[in-house]
C-alpha positions, 0 to 999 in steps of 0.5 A: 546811849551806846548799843550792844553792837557799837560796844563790841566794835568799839572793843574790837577796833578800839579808837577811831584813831586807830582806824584812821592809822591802820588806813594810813599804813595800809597803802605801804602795805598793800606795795610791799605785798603786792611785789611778793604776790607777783613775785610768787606768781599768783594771777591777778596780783592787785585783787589778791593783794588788795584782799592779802592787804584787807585781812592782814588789817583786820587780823592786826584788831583781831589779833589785839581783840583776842589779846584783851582777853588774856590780859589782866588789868591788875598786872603787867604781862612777862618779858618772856611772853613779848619774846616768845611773841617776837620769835614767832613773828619773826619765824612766820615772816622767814616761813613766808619767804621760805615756804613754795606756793606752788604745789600740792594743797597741803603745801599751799595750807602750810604757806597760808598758814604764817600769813595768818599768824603774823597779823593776830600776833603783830596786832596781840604784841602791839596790845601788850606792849602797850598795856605794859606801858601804861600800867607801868606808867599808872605805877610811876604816877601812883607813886609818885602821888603816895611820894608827894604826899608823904613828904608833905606830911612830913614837911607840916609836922616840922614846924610843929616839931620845932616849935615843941623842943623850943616851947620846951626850952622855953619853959626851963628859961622861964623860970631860972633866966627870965630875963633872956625871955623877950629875944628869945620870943622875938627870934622865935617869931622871925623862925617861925615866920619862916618854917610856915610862910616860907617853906611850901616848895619843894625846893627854896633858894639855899641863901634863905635857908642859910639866913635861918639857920643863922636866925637859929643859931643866934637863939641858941646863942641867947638860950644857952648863953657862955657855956656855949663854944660855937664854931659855924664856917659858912662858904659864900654860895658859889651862886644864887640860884642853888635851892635847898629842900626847906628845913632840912639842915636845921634838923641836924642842927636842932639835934646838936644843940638840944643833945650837946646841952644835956651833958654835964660838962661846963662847955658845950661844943658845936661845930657847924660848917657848908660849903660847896664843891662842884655840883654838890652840897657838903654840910657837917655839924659836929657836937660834944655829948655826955658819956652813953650809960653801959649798953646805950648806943647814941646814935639810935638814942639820938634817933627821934622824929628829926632824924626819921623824917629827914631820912624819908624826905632825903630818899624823896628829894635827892634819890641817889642824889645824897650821902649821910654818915653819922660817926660817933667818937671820942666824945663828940657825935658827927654828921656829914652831909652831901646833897647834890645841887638843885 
C-alpha cells in the first residue's frame, strides 16, 4: 500500500523512467553549463555547475508538478499558451547570454532570475504538450471505437433489410406465380448464405461480391421475368486481390429493381455497369420509374434505409476515398459510384 509521501513523489517525479532519462541527459547538461560558467568567470565552475545542473533537473519536475495543477483532463491545452511557453523559453535563453554576471546585487538577481524560469517552463511545456497528445490520441481511439461500432450495426441490419424486401416479394409471387416459388427459395439461400457467413470484414475480395451480386441479378431475372429489359457490363477485375466493403453495391442494385417495378410501364429498364480505372472503382446503375405525383421528389422518396446506411458506411470506409451522385432525368434515376481500391 502506497504511503502519502510516495504518492506526492511519484506526482512529482512521475515514472521512474523519467528519472532514469533526466539522469542520461544530465551529463550533456552538466558540459554545456560548465563551459558558460567558466565563460562568465564564476570561481569553482565544476561546484557551481554541478549545482546549476542539480536544480535546473529539478526545476524541469517542478515546472511539469506545477503545470498538472492548471491542466484539466477533460481538454486539450490552446496553442497560444504552447507559443506563448516557446517565446519565453526562448526569451529567458537569450536573457542568459545577454544579461552581465558581474555587477551590483541587483544585476546578479536579474541574471538568476531566467536561469530559474527556463526549467519550470521547459519542464510545464513538456507536460503539455504531452497532455495534448495523449487526450488527442484518447480522442481518435474513442472515435474510432464509436466508428466501428456503428458501422457494425449497420452491417448486421443489411441481411435483415434485404431479406424483408425479398419475403415481401415473395409474398406477392406466391400467390399470382407460384410456380417461380422453388428458384427463387434457392437463389434466395445461396444470398443469404453469403450476406451472413460472408460478409464479417470489413473489406472482402470484389470477385466475391460480383459473384453475388450476379446470384442477385439472376433472382430478379426469375421474379420479374419478361418485363424485365436488363443490361449489366461487368469489366474483368484488373486483379484479384481488389477488396470491396461487403454489401454495399447491392443496395443500389435492390433499390433499381424494387423501384423500377412499381411503374406502370410494360417493361422495366435497368442498367448495371463496374468497371476499374486506376486506382479506382466506378459503379453505375441506372433505372426506368414511373412518373413522380406534382410535388413529390424521388430521390428523397427513394431515400430509405438502403441508401442512409451506405451513406454512413461510405463516410466510415472510404473517408474522402468515395464520390456519390444520384441524377434524376428523363425518366430514369441514376446513381454513379467512385470508391477508390482497397
Amino acid at each position: 500500500m502506497s504511503t502519502p509521501q510516495s504518492h506526492w513523489l511519484t506526482s512529482f517525479f512521475g515514472k521512474q523512467l523519467y528519472i532514469y532519462l533526466s539522469l542520461l541527459f544530465s551529463v550533456p547538461l552538466f558540459l554545456m553549463i560548465e563551459v558558460y560558467v567558466r565563460n562568465v568567470g564564476i570561481h569553482e565552475d565544476e561546484a557551481t555547475a554541478s549545482a546549476i545542473t542539480f536544480l535546473f533537473i529539478v526545476g524541469v519536475f517542478a515546472g511539469r508538478y506545477l503545470s498538472q495543477l492548471w491542466i484539466s483532463p477533460n481538454k486539450t491545452i490552446d496553442n497560444e499558451y504552447i507559443i506563448a511557453m516557446i517565446l519565453l523559453i526562448i526569451g529567458c535563453i537569450i536573457a542568459v547570454f545577454v544579461l552581465p554576471f558581474q555587477g551590483n546585487r541587483l544585476i546578479k538577481f536579474l541574471f538568476w532570475i531566467p536561469l530559474v524560469f527556463i526549467p519550470l517552463l521547459l519542464g510545464g511545456l513538456i507536460k503539455v504538450v504531452r497532455h495534448n497528445v495523449q487526450f488527442q490520441l484518447r480522442e481518435a481511439q474513442t472515435s474510432a471505437a464509436h466508428s466501428k461500432s456503428e458501422l457494425q450495426l449497420l452491417q448486421s441490419q443489411l441481411s435483415p433489410h434485404f431479406l424483408f424486401n425479398t419475403l415481401n416479394n415473395l409474398y406477392g409471387l406466391s400467390i399470382t406465380q407460384h410456380e417461380k416459388i422453388p428458384p427463387l427459395l434457392l437463389k434466395l439461400a445461396d444470398l443469404l448464405r453469403y450476406s451472413v457467413y460472408d460478409t464479417k470484414e470489413v473489406f472482402v475480395p470484389l470477385k466475391d461480391e460480383l459473384t453475388y451480386i450476379n446470384n442477385y441479378i439472376d433472382f430478379e431475372k426469375i421474379r420479374i421475368g419478361e418485363r424485365l429489359m436488363l443490361t449489366s457490363a461487368f469489366e474483368s477485375l484488373s486483379r484479384p486481390d481488389i477488396k470491396i466493403a461487403p454489401m454495399l453495391l447491392i443496395v443500389f442494385i435492390e433499390n433499381a429493381f424494387k423501384h423500377s417495378k412499381n411503374t406502370a410501364d410494360e417493361h422495366i429498364f435497368v442498367e448495371i455497369t463496374l468497371k476499374t480505372w486506376a486506382d479506382s472503382i466506378l459503379f453505375s446503375v441506372k433505372n426506368s420509374f414511373g412518373v413522380p405525383q406534382e410535388g413529390e421528389n424521388m430521390i428523397d422518396k427513394h431515400s430509405g434505409f438502403g441508401l442512409v446506411s451506405i451513406r454512413k458506411r461510405l463516410e466510415l470506409l472510404y473517408p474522402n476515398e468515395h464520390e456519390l451522385r444520384i441524377e434524376e432525368a428523363e425518366g430514369f434515376y441514376q446513381i454513379m459510384l467512385r470508391l477508390k481500391m482497397k
